[in-house]
Structures are given as C-alpha cells and as structure tokens.
Phi, psi and omega in degrees: 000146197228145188216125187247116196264131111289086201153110183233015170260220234261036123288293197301272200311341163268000174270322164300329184300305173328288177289321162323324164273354160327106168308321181285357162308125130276317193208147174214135189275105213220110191249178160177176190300324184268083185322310156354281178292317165337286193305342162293304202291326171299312178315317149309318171324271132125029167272140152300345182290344205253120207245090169307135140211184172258143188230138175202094183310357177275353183253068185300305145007282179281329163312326172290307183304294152331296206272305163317315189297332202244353200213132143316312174188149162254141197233056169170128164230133175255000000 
C-alpha cells in the first residue's frame, strides 16, 4: 500500500511514524509546504519507506506531477 500524508507536523508526522511501521505500508509520500519539514519529520522517523517532498494543496498540479514522480499509485491519502 502506497500512502500519501499532506502534512508532516503534529498529524501527519506521528501518522507516518504508525504506518511506517505497518507491514503493508510500502512507501509513504509524506510532504508539506515547506520540504524542510517534511524532511525533519522523516528524519525523526528515520523509515526507509517514508519519501519527503513539498507538497501545497493549493497547487493542485504540482501536487500531482510530486505524487506521481514518487508513487506508482496512491491508494490512501491522508
């Protein structure tokens, strides 16, 4: 299962932390406006399954072009 979290502070990112662990987890996209953060919270994590990008739903586009580029398919958005 491939999962894309909009969002790494204090949802997204202890929900990544849940499912990272998840045998059935494979890859989880876990973004936010700022790549930065994304990228603290994977680090904090510290799962290879889990993939920083910046994501900003008001930019419905580049959120797609990002999900694609990074996921095969999503089969759960958070």
């Amino acid at each position: 299962m491939n999962i894309l979290i909009v969002g790494a502070g204090a949802q997204g990112a202890p929900c990544a932390a849940i499912l990272a662990s998840q045998p059935s987890v494979r890859r989880i996209l876990l973004g936010a406006r700022k790549l930065a953060a994304a990228e603290a919270a994977r680090a904090r994590i510290g799962s290879p399954k889990i993939v920083a990008a910046a994501l900003d739903a008001a930019q419905p586009e580049k959120l797609v072009a990002t999900v694609r580029a990074a996921l095969e398919r999503v089969d759960v958005v958070i």
